[in-house]
C-alpha positions as CSV (number, residue, x, y, z in Angstrom):
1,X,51.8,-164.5,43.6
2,X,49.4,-167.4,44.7
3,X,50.1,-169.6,46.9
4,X,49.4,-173.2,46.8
5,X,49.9,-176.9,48.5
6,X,49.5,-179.9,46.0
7,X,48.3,-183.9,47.3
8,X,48.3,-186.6,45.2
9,X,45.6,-189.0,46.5
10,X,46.8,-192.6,46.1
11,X,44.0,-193.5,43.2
12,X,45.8,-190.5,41.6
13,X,43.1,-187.4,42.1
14,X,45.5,-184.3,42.6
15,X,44.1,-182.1,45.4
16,X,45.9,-178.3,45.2
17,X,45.0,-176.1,48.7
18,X,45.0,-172.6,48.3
19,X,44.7,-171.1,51.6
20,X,42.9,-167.4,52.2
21,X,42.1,-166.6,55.4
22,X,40.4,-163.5,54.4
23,X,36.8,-165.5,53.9
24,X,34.3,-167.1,55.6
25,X,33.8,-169.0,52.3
26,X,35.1,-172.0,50.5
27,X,35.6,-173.0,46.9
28,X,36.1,-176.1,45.6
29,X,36.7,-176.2,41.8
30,X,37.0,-180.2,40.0
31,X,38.6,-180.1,36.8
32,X,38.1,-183.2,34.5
33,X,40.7,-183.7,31.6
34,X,37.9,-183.9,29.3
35,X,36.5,-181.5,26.5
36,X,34.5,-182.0,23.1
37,X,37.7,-182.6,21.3
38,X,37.9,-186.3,23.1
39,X,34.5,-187.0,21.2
40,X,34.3,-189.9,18.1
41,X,32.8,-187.9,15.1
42,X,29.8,-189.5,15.1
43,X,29.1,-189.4,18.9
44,X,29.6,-185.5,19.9
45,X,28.2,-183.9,22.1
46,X,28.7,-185.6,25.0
47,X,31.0,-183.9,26.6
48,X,28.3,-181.1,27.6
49,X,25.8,-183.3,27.7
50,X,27.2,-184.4,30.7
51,X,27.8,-181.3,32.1
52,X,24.1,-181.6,32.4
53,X,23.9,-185.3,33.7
54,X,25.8,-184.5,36.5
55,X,23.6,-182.8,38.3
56,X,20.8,-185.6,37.8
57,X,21.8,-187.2,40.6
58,X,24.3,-189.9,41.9
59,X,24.4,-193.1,43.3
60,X,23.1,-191.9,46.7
61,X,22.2,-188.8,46.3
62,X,18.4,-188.4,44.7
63,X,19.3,-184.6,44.2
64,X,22.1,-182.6,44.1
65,X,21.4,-179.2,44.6
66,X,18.8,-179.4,47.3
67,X,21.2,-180.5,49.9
68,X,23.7,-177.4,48.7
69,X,21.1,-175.1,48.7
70,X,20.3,-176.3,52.5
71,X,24.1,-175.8,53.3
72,X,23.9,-172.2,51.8
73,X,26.0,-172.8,48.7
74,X,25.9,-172.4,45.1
75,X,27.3,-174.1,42.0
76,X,27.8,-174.2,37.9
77,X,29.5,-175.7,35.4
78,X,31.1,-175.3,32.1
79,X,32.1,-177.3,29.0
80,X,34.8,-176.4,26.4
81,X,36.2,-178.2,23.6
82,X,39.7,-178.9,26.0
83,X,37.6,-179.5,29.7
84,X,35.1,-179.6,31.8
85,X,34.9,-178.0,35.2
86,X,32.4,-177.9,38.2
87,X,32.9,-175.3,40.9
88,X,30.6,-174.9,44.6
89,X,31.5,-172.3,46.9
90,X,29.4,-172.6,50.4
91,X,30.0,-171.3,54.1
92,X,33.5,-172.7,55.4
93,X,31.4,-174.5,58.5
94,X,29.1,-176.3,55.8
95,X,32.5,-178.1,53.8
96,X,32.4,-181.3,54.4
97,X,28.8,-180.9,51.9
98,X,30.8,-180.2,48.9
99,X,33.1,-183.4,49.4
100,X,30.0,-185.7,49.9
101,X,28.2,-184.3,47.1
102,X,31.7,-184.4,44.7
103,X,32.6,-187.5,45.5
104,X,29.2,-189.5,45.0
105,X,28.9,-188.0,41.7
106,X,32.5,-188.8,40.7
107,X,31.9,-192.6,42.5
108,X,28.4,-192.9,40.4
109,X,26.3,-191.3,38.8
110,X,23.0,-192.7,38.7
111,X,22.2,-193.2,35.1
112,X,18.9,-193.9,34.0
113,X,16.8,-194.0,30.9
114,X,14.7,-191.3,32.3
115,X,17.7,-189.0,33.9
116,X,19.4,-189.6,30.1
117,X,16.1,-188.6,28.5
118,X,15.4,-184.9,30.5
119,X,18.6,-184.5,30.0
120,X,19.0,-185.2,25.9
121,X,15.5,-183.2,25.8
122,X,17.3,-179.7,27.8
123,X,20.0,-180.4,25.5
124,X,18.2,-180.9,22.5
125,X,16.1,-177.3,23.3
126,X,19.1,-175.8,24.0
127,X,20.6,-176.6,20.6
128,X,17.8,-175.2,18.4
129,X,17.6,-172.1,20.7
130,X,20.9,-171.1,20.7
131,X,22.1,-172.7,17.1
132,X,19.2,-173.0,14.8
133,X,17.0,-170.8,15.4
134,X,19.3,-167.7,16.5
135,X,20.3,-165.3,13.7
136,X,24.0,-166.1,13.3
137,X,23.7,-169.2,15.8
138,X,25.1,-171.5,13.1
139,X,28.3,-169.6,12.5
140,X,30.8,-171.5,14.4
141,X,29.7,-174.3,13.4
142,X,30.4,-173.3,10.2
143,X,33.8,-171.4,10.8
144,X,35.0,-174.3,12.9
145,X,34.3,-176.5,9.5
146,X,35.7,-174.6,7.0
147,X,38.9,-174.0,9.6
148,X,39.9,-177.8,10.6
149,X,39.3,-180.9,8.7
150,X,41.6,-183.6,10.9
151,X,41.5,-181.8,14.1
152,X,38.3,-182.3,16.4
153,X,37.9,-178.8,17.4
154,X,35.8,-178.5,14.0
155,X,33.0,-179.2,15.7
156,X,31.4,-176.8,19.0
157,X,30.8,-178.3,22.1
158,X,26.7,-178.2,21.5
159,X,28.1,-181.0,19.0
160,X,28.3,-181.6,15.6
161,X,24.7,-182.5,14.8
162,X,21.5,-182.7,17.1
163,X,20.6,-185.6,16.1
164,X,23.8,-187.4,17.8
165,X,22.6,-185.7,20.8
166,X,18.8,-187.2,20.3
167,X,20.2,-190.6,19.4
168,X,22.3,-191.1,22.4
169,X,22.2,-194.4,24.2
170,X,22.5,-195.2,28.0
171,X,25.2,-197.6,27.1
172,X,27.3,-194.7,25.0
173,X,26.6,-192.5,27.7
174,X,27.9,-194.8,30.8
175,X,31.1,-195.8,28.8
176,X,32.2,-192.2,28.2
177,X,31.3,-191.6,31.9
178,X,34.1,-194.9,32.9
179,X,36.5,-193.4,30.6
180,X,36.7,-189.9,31.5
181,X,34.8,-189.3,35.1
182,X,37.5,-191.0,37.6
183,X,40.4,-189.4,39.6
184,X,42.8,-190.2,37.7
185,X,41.8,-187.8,35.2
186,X,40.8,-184.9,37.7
187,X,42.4,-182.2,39.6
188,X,40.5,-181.1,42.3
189,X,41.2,-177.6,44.3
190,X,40.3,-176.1,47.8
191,X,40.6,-172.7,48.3
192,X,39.4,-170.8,51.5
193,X,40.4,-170.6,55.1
194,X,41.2,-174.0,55.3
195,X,44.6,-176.1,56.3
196,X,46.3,-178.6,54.6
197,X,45.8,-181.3,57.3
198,X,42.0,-180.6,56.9
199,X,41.5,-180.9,53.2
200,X,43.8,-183.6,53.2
201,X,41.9,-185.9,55.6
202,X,38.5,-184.8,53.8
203,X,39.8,-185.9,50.8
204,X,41.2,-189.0,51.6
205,X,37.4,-189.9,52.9
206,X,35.5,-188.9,51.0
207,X,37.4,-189.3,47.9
208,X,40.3,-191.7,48.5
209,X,38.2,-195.3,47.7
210,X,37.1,-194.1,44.2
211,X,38.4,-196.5,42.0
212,X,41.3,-194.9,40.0
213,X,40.0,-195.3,36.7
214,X,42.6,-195.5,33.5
215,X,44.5,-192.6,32.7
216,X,43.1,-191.1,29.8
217,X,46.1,-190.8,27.0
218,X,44.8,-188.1,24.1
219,X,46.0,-189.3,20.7
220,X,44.5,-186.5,18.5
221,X,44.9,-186.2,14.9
222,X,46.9,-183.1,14.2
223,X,45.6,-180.4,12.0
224,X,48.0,-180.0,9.2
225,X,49.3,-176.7,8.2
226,X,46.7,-174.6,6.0
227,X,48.9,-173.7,2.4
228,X,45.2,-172.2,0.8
229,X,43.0,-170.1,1.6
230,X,39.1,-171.0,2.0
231,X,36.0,-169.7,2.1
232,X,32.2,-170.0,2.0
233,X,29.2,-168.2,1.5
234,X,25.5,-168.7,3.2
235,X,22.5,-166.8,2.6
236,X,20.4,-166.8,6.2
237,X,17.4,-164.8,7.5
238,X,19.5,-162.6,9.2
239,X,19.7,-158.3,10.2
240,X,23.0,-157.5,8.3
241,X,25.6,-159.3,6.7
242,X,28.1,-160.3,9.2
243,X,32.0,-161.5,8.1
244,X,33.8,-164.0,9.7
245,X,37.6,-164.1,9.6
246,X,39.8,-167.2,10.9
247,X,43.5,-168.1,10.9
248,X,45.1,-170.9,12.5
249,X,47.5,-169.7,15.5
250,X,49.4,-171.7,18.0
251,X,48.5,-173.9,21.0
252,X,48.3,-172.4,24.8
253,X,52.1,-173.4,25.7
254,X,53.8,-172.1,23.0
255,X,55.2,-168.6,22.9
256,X,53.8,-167.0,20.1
257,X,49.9,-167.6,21.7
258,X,51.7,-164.8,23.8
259,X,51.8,-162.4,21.2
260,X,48.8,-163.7,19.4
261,X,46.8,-162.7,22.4
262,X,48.4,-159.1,22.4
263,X,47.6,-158.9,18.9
264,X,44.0,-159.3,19.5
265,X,44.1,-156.6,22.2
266,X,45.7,-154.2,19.8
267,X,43.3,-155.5,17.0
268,X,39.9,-155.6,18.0
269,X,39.3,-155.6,21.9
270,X,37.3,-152.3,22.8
271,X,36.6,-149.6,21.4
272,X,40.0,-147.5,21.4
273,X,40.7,-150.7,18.8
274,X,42.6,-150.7,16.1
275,X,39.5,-152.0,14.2
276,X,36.8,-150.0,15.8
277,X,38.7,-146.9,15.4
278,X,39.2,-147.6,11.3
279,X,36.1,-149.9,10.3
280,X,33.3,-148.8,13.0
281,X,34.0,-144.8,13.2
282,X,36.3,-143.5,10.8
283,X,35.0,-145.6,7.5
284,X,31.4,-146.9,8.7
285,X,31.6,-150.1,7.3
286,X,30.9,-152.1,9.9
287,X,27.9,-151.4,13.2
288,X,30.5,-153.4,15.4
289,X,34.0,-155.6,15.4
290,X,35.7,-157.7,17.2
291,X,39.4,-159.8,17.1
292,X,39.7,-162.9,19.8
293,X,40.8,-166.3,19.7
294,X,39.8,-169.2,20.7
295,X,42.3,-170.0,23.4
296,X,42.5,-173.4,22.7
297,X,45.1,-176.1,24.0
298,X,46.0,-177.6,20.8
299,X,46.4,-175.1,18.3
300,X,43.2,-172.9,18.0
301,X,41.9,-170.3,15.7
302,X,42.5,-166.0,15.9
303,X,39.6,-164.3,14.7
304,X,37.6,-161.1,13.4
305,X,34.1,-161.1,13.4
306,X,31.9,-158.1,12.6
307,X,28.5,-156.9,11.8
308,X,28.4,-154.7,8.1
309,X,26.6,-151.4,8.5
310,X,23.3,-151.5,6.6
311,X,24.0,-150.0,2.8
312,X,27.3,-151.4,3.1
313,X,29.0,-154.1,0.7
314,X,30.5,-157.2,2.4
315,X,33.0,-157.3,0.2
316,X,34.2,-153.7,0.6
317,X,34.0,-154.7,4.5
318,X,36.7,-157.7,3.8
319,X,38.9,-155.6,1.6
320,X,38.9,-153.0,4.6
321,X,39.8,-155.8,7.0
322,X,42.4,-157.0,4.8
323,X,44.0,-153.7,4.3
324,X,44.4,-153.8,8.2
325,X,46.3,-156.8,8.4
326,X,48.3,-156.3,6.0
327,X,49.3,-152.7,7.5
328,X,50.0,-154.3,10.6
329,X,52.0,-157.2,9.1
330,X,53.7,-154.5,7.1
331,X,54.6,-152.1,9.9
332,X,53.9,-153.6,13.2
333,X,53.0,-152.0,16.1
334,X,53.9,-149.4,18.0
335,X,55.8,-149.1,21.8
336,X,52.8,-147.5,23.3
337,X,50.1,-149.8,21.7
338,X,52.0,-152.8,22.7
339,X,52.7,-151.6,26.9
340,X,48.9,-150.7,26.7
341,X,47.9,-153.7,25.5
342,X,50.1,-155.5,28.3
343,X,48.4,-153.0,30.7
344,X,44.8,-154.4,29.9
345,X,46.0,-157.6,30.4
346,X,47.8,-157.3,33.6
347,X,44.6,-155.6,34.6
348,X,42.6,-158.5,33.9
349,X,44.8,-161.1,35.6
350,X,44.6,-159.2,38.7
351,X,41.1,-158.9,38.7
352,X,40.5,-162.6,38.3
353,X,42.4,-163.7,41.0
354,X,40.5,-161.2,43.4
355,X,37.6,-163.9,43.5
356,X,37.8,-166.7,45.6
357,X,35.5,-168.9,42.9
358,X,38.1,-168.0,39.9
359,X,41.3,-168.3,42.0
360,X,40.3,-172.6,42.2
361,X,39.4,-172.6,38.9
362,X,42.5,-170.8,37.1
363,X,45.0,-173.5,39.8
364,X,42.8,-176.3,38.4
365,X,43.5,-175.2,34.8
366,X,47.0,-174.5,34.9
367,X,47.8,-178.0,36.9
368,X,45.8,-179.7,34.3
369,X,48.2,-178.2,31.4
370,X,51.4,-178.7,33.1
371,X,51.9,-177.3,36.7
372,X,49.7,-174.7,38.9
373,X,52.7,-173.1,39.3
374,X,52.4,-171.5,36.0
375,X,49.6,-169.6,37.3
376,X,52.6,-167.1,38.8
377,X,54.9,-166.8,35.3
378,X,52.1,-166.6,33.1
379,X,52.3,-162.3,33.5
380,X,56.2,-162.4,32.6
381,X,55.4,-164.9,29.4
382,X,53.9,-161.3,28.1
383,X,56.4,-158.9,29.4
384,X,58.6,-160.8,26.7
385,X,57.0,-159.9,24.1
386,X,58.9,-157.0,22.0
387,X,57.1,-155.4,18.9
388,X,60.0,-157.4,16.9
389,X,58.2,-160.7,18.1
390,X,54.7,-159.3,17.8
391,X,55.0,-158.6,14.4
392,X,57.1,-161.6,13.8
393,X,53.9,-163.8,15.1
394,X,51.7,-161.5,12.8
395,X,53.2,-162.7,9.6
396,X,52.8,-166.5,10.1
397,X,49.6,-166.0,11.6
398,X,48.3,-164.1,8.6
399,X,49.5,-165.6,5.8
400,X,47.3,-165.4,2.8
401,X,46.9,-169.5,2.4
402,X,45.8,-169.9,6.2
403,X,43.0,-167.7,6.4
404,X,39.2,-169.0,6.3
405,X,36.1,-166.4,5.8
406,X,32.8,-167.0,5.8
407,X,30.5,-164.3,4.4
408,X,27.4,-165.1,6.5
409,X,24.8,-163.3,4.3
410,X,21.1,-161.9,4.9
411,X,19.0,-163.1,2.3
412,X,17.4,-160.7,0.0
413,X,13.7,-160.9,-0.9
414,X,12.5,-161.4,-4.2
415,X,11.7,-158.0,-6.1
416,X,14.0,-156.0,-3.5
């Protein structure tokens, strides 16, 4: 059970205090209700290319992480297609740094032509490392297009296209700053050997004269339900053949993202794996597996993804994977299979709340979805899962007209 004090600053920022006394350190975590699914089509991107311009500086602060470093702390960030998130965790004496460098960056950042062009330049390298020129570095981009054709999560959060990352304008980039960047779209949380009265008076100086900014309401197109199947093939300079399996599931609230999630424990996480056990040792056909999903907050994608052994047909690899669904749509799962599933992932909750660092972020995320409450009946929303349900969950997910593949294929050289 986590404990937790909420504030609601009067330009709306939510503060949440989670009090440890255990540490000499202190987390602060700031969550803005922002992700690459709030991009237009032909502006993406932006989202983590501000995940970037944020630490360019602010309106008086030249640089940001010289004076954290000086107070002894550390920071990072992340972008996803639902948010964006920035954590520091420095010495408990040293505190009052992390609300002075927060705050000037959510007040102002100070935006540039030269700040926006380092910036676009890290980007743009970072997009033809990691994309273009990395064997299989295109896939999502590929899956996510052949999955959703309304819904914005068919693009990554690298973007759609490099070139909307190279064209982007000062003036594009300072009005997605005004819309999204303000406290009225973030949730900011303390954790650490702190009290209440302290983080409260912090955050009422340093942040309480932001401007509040206007709430952000999302009005996303939804994706409608998939009634055919799809599927593409591409021909890369790739190792092996790899398959790529996708099915539409349902969004992070909803019960049966319960059971999808159990599903991809049984399915493909490890190697005592439904998947690894048949495809990767018994039959061979594949050097490695894996099932996941997205874990989206609209409704996201379940997936399999695999390498094919060398010698082996991708075909032959997709009837295999096919045969596996259809066993476990057929006959379910079993008592055990489901409990150890449930084990791993009680296992897994405890360990992330052992860390200071992920105990902010995770009461950030779940106020941002609803309440950080949640964050304490999230375990029993999978203890309520029965096989029944499981299986239940399996047969809408895995219907023949909502699947997508994409047969990423190595190209053969002439005369071979």
């Amino acid at each position: 059970m986590l404990h937790f004090e909420r504030l609601i600053l009067g330009n709306g920022l939510r503060v949440l205090v989670h009090i440890d006394k255990a540490t000499p350190m202190v987390a602060m975590n700031i969550l803005y209700d922002v992700g690459a699914r709030d991009e237009e089509p032909n502006r993406t991107g932006f989202a983590h290319l501000f995940e970037h311009l944020m630490f360019g500086g602010s309106v008086n602060i030249p640089e940001y992480d010289e004076p954290l470093q000086m107070a002894g702390g550390e920071n990072n960030a992340y972008t996803t297609n639902d948010i964006t998130n920035y954590h520091i965790q420095l010495p408990l004496k040293n505190i009052e740094t992390a609300f002075w460098l927060e705050s000037d960056r959510m007040l102002s950042l100070a935006f540039s032509e030269k700040s926006l062009d380092t910036q676009r330049k890290v980007v743009s390298e970072e997009f033809k490392e990691h994309y273009l020129n990395k064997p299989y570095g295109d896939a999502w981009h590929l899956v996510r297009k052949i999955a959703y054709k309304q819904h914005p999560y068919q693009w990554p959060t690298i973007g759609k296209d490099l070139k909307q990352i190279e064209e982007a304008h000062l003036d594009d980039v300072k009005a997605f700053f005004s819309k999204h960047y303000c406290p009225v779209n973030a949730i900011m949380c303390v954790a650490g050997n702190v009290t209440l009265e302290e983080v409260k008076t912090l955050s009422e100086k340093w942040f309480g004269n932001i401007p509040a900014g206007e709430k952000y309401v999302r009005r996303l197109p939804a994706e409608p339900r998939q009634e055919d199947a799809r599927a593409k093939t591409i021909y890369a300079d790739v190792p092996l053949d790899a398959l790529y399996k996708a099915w539409h599931m349902s969004g992070r609230l909803t019960p049966p993202y319960y059971a999808s999630d159990l599903i991809t424990e049984i399915m493909g996480s490890g190697f005592s794996s439904r998947l690894y056990q048949r495809l990767v040792k018994d039959e061979q056909l594949f050097s490695n597996i894996n099932c996941y999903h997205t874990g989206s907050l609209d409704p996201g994608l379940l997936v399999i993804e695999g390498k094919v052994r060398e010698g082996k047909s991708i075909e032959s690899a997709n009837e295999a994977v096919e045969k596996e669904i259809a066993k476990l749509i057929a006959e379910g799962v079993t008592d055990s299979e489901l409990q150890k599933s449930k084990n791993k992932i009680e296992a897994m909750i405890a360990f992330e709340d052992m860390t200071l660092l992920s105990r902010a972020n995770n009461l950030a995320f779940y106020e941002l979805i609803g309440d950080a409450e949640l964050i304490n009946e999230e375990w029993n929303k999978y203890q309520e899962v029965t096989t029944s349900y499981l299986q239940e969950t399996a047969k809408e997910i895995f219907r023949a007209g909502n699947c997508n593949t994409l047969f990423y294929r190595k190209k053969v050289e002439p005369g071979v």
